[in-house]
C-alpha positions as semicolon CSV with decimal commas, in nm:
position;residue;x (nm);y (nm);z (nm)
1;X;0,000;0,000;0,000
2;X;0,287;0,244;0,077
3;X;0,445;0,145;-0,240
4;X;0,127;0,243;-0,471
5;X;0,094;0,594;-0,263
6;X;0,454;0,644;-0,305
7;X;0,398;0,595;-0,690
8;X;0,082;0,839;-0,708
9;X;0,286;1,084;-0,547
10;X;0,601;1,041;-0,773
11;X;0,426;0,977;-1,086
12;X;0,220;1,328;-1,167
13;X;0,512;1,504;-1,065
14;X;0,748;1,336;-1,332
15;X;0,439;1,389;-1,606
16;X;0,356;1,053;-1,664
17;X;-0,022;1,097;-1,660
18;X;0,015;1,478;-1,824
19;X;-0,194;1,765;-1,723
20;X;-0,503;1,628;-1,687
21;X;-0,629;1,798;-1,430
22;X;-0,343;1,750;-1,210
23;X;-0,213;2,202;-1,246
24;X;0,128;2,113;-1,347
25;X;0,381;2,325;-1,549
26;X;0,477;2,183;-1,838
27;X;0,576;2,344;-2,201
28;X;0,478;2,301;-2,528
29;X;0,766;2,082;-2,745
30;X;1,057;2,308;-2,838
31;X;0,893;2,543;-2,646
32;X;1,119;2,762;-2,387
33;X;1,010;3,020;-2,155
34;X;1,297;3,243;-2,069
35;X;1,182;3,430;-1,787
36;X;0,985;3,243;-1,560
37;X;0,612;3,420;-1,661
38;X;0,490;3,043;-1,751
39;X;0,188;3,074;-1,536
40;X;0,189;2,812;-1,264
41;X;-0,132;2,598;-1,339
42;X;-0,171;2,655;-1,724
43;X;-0,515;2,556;-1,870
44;X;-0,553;2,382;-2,191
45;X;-0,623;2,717;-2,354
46;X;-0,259;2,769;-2,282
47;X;-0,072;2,483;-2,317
48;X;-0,253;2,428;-2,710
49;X;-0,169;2,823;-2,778
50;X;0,178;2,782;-2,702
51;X;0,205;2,463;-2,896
52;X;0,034;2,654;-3,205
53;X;0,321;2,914;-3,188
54;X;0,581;2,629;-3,199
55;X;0,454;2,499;-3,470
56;X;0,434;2,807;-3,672
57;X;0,826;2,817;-3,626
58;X;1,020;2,644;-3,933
59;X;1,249;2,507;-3,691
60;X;0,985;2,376;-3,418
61;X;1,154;2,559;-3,175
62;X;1,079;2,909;-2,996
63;X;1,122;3,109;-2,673
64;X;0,882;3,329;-2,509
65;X;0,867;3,584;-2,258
66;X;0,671;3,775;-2,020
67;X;0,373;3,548;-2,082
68;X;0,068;3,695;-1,882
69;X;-0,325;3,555;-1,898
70;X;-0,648;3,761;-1,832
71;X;-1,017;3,764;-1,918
72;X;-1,195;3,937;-2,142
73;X;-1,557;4,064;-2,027
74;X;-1,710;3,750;-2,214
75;X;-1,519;3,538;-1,934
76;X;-1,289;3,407;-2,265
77;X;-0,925;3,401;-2,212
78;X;-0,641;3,568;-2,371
79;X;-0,276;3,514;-2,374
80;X;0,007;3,797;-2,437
81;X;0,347;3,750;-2,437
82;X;0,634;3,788;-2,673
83;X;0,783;3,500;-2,877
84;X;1,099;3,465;-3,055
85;X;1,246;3,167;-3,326
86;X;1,597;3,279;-3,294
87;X;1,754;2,968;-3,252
88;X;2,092;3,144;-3,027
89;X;2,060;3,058;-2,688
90;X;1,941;3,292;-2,539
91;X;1,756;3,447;-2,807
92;X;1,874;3,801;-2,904
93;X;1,656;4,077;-2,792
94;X;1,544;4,194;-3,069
95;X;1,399;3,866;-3,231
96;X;1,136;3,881;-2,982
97;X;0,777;3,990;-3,150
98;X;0,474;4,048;-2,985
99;X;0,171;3,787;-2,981
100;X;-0,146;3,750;-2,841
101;X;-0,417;3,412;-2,834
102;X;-0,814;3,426;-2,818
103;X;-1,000;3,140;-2,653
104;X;-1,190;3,009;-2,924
105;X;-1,029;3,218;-3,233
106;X;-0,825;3,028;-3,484
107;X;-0,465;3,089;-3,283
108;X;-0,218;3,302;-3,194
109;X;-0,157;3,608;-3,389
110;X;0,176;3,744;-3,391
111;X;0,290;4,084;-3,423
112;X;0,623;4,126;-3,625
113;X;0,726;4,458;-3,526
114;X;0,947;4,534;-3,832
115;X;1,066;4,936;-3,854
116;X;0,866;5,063;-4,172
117;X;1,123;5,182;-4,447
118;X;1,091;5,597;-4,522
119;X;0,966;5,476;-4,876
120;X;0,776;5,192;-4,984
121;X;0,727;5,014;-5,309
122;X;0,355;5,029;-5,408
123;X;0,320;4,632;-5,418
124;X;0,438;4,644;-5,057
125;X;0,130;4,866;-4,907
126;X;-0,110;4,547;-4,868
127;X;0,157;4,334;-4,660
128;X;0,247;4,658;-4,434
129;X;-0,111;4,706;-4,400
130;X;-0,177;4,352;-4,306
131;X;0,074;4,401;-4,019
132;X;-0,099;4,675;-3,903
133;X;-0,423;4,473;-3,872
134;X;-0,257;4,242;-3,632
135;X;-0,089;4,537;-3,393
136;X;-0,480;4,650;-3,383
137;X;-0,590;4,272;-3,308
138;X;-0,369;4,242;-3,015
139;X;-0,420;4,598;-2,904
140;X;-0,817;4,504;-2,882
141;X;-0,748;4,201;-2,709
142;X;-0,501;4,405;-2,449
143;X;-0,174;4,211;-2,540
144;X;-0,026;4,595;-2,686
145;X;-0,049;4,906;-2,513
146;X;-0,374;5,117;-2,621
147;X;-0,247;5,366;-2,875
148;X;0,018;5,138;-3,041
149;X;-0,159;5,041;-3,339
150;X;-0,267;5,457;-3,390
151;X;0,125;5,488;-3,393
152;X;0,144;5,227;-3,633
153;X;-0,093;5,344;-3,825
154;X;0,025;5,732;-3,868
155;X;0,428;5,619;-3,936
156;X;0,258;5,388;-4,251
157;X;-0,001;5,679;-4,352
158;X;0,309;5,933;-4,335
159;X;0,514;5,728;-4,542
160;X;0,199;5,651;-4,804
161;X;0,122;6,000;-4,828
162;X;0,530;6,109;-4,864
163;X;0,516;5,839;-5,146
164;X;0,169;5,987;-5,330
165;X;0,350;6,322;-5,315
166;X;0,701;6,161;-5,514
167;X;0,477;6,038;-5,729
168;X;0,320;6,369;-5,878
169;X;0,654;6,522;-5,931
């Protein structure tokens, strides 16, 4: 009898029966959390978002950082963090892109905060547009600061108006 307690004690704690409702911390495959912000009892919400952003990376690996989970008035959840697929160890700071996961939306979207150029080609406008879209996505589901993707949005309009303007002369 004190062998088969011994073994339910020992046995959830190495992660032989999972997560099933046992509140243990455990990571998504290739999946690294560099600071500590893995929240101590994930839910399956969490576990399958961070497993979606692995798999998005080419080489199923990625590290994320300053992971933090709250509700949105519909009682859904929502995960922010920041994710990077550098594969250095540790990842450099600036490979790290914001990202943000909807319970019940199709997964994680993930910001790629890339500087916009001071001129852009015209068939370029759609893509930087498109990243814009998902700075405002995460800024409605609180993963960005409020304001970001207006900041976004006037650096891009600058540069599409300075362009409209090169083009008349």
């Amino acid at each position: 009898m004190k062998r088969f307690l011994a073994l339910c004690a020992i046995l959830p704690g190495l992660g032989v029966f999972g997560t099933a409702g046992l509140g243990l911390v455990t990571t998504a495959s290739g999946q690294t959390v560099v600071d500590g912000s893995m929240p101590k009892a994930p839910t399956p919400f969490v576990s399958s978002s961070l497993k979606a952003l692995v798999s998005r990376a080419q080489d199923k690996h990625a590290a994320v950082r300053h992971l933090s989970v709250h509700e949105t008035v519909e009682k859904k959840q929502v995960l922010c963090g920041e994710v990077s697929t550098d594969p250095a160890s540790p990842p450099s700071e600036g490979s790290f892109m914001q990202f943000g996961a909807l319970e019940g939306s199709d997964g994680p979207i993930v910001f790629e905060g890339r500087d916009i150029p001071a001129a852009l080609d015209f068939r370029e406008v759609n893509q930087w547009i498109n990243y814009g879209a998902d700075m405002e996505d995460l800024e409605e589901m609180g993963c960005a600061p409020e304001g970001s993707y207006r900041a976004y949005s006037d650096k891009l309009n600058k540069v599409l108006q300075h362009r409209k303007v090169d083009g008349l002369r």
